[in-house]
C-alpha positions in Angstrom: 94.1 -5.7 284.7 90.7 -7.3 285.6 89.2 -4.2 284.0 91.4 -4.3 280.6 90.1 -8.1 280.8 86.8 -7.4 280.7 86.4 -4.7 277.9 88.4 -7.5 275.4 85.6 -10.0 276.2 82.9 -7.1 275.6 84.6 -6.0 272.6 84.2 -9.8 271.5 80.9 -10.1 272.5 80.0 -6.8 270.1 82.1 -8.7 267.6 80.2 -12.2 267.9 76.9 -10.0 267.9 77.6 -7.8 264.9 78.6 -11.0 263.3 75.6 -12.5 264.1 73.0 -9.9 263.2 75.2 -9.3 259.6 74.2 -14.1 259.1 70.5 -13.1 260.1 70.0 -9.9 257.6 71.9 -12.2 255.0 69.5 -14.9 255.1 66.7 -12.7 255.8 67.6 -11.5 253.0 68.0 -14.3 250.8 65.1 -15.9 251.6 63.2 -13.1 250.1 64.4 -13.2 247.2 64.1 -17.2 246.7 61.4 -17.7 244.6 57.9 -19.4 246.1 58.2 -23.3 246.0 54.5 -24.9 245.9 53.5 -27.0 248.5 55.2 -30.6 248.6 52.5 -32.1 248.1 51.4 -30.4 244.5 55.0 -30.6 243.1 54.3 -32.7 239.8 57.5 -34.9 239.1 58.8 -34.9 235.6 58.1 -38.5 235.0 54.3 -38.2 236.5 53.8 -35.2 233.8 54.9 -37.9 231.0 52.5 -40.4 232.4 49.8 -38.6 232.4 50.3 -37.1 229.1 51.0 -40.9 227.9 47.9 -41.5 229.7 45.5 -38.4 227.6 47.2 -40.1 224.2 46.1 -43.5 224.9 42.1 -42.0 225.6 41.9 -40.2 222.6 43.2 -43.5 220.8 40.4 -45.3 222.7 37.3 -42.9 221.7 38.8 -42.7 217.6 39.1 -46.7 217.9 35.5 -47.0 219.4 33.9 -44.7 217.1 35.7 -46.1 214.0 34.4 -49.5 215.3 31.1 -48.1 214.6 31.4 -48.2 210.9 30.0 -50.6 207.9 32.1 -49.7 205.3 30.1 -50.1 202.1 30.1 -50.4 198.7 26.9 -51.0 197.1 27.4 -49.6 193.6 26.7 -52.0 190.7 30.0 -50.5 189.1 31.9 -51.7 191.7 35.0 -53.8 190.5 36.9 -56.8 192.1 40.4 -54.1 192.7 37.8 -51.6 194.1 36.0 -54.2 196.3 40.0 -55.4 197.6 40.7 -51.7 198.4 37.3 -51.6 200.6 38.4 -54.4 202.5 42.3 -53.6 202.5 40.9 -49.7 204.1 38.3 -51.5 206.5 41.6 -53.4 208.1 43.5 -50.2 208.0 41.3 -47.7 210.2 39.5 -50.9 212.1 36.1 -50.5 210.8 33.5 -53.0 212.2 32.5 -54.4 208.8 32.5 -54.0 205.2 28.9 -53.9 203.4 28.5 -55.6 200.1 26.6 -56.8 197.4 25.8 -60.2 197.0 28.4 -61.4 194.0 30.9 -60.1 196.4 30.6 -61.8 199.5 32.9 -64.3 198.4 35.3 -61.9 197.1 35.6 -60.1 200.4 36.1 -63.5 202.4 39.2 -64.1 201.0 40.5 -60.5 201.4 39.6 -60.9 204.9 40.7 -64.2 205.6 43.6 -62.9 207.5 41.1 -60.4 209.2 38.5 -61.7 210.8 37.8 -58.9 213.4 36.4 -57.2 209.9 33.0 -58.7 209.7 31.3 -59.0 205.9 27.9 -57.8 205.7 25.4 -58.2 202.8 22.6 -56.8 201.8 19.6 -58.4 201.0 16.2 -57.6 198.8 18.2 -54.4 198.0 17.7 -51.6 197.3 13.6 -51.9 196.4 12.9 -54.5 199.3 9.7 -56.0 197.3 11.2 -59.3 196.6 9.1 -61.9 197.6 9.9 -63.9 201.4 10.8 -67.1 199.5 14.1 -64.9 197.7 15.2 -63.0 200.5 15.3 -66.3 202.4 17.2 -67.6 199.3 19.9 -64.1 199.4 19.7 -64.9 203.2 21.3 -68.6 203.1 23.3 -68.2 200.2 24.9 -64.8 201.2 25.8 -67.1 204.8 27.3 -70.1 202.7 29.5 -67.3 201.2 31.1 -66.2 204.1 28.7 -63.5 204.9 28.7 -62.6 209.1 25.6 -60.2 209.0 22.5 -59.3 206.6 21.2 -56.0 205.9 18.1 -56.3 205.0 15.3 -54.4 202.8 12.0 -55.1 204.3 9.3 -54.6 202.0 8.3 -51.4 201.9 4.9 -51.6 200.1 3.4 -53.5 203.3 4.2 -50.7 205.4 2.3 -48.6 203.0 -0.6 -51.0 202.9 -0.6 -50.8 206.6 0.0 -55.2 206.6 2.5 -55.8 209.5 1.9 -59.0 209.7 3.4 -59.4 206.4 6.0 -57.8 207.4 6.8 -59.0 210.8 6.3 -62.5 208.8 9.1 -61.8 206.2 11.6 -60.4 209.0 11.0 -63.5 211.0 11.8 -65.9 208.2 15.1 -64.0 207.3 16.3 -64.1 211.0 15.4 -67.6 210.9 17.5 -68.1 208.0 20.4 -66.2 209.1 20.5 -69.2 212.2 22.0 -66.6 214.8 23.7 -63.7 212.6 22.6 -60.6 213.0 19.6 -59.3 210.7 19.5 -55.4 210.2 16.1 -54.6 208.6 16.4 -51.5 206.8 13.2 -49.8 206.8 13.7 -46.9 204.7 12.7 -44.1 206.8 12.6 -41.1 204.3 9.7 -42.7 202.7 7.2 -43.5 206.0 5.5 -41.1 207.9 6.4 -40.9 211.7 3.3 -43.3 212.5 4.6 -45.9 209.9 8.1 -45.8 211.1 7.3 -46.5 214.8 5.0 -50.0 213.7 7.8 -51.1 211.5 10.1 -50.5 214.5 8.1 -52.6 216.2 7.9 -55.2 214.1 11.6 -55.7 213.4 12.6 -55.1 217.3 9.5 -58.0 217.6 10.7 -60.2 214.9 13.8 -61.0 216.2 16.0 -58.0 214.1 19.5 -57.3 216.1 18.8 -53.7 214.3 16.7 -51.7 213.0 18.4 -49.3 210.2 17.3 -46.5 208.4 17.8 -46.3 205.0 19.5 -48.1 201.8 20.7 -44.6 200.8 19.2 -44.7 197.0 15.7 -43.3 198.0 14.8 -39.6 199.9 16.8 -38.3 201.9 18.6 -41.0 204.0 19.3 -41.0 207.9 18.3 -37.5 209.6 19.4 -37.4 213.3 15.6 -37.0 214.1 14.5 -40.4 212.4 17.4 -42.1 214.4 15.9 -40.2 217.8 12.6 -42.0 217.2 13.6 -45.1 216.5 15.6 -45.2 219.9 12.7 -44.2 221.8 10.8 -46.5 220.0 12.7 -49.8 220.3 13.2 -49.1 224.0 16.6 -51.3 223.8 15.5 -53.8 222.2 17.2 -54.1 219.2 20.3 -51.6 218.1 19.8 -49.0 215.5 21.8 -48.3 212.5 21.9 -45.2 210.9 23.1 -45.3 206.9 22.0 -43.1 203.9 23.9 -39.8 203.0 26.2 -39.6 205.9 29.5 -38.4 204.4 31.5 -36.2 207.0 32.4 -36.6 210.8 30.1 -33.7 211.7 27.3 -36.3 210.1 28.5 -39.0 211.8 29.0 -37.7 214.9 24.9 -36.0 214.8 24.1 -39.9 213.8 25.9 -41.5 217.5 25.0 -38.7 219.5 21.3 -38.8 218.0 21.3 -43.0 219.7 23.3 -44.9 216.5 24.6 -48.0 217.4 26.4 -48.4 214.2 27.2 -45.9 210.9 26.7 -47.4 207.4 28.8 -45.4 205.4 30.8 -45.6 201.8 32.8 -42.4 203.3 34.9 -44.2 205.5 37.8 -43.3 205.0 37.2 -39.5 204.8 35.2 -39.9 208.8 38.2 -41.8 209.6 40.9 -39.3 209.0 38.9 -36.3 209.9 38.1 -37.7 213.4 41.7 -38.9 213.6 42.7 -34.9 213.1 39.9 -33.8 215.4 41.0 -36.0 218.4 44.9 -34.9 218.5 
């Protein structure tokens, strides 16, 4: 009886074991075939992949808002009407251009488009586009241009004292204009395509050292207009200074882009609109 006893609990014992070893080759088994889970620590949560995409969306809205900031939206052609001059400024608010760039009869004009904007700035040239007005009328443009609701002046220096190698003259005439402008910024445009290398550094030199908040290339109607090598020099020549402004012939993003990464502080442009949507594209 004790030994009929004893094979039942061994026959349960083989039982229990089998049973056992058949749970262990199950899981085993399972377990291989379970696909490989990354470590705890790198899972990435649903909601942390939407923040971060959220996060990628709001820097590219940052760098097109920055670089748009950058432009002068301008229209400087003596066609110009009063419904084109309303779309200028009506497209400046749009894409969140710095400024719109005018002639003087529509300085006024463009303050009362903007009245509702005033993070658009108005900016008017001056002397323009010859810059051989005498110091007495650009002083005149200067005051009245600022009585008309005018934030900035983009100025021609004269270009034949550059020529005649007189700086004084010319450091003379920017200094009266900045004067004039009683704090706005004064952008004396230089026009680059017509000085040699020499003549552009002294004139450089003279703005950054009459008080110019920039120094800026070109009015566009003469040679060539801005080259990303002009812009180079007059970085390196101002030393930080005064800003730079880059305006003449730019008409596409890849030219605007050559213009900020040459040291452009700001973009005159009367293709605005065009830089604006192509960046906008280019960022996505």
């Amino acid at each position: 009886m004790f030994n009929s006893k004893k094979k039942e609990e061994e026959r349960e014992d083989e039982v229990l074991q089998k049973e056992a070893a058949e749970v262990a080759e199950q899981a085993k088994k399972e377990e291989e075939e379970r696909p490989a889970q990354p470590a705890a620590e790198n899972v990435i949560t649903d909601e942390e992949r939407i923040e971060f995409e959220e996060y990628k969306r709001q820097k590219k809205l940052l760098e097109i808002k920055r670089l748009l900031k950058m432009i002068d939206h301008t229209l400087l052609r003596q066609t110009a009407t009063r419904e084109e001059i309303k779309t200028l400024c009506e497209q400046a608010k749009e894409h969140g251009f710095y400024s719109v760039c005018v002639q003087p009869v529509y300085v006024a004009e463009c303050f009362r488009n903007l009245k509702n904007a005033q993070s658009v700035k108005i900016a008017c040239v001056v002397g323009f586009p010859m810059g051989e007005n005498k110091i007495e009328t650009k002083v005149y443009e200067t005051k009245k241009a600022l009585a008309d609701g005018a934030d900035e002046i983009d100025m021609v220096v004269c270009i034949s004292a550059i020529k005649n190698g007189n700086y004084g003259y010319l450091k003379k005439e920017i200094k009266k204009v900045v004067k004039a402008a009683r704090g706005c910024p004064v952008k004396a445009i230089i026009e680059t395509s017509l000085l040699t290398r020499d003549e552009m550094v002294k004139a450089a030199l003279c703005a950054r050292d009459a008080g110019a908040a920039f120094v800026k290339t070109s009015t566009g109607y003469f040679g060539t207009g801005a080259r990303a090598d002009d812009v180079r020099l007059l970085k390196e020549t101002v030393k930080g200074g005064c800003r730079i402004k880059a305006s003449g012939g730019i008409r596409n993003a890849e030219q605007f882009k050559e213009m900020v990464a040459a040291g452009a502080d700001r973009i005159g442009t009367s293709a605005g609109v065009e830089i604006a949507e192509s960046i906008k594209k280019q960022e996505r």
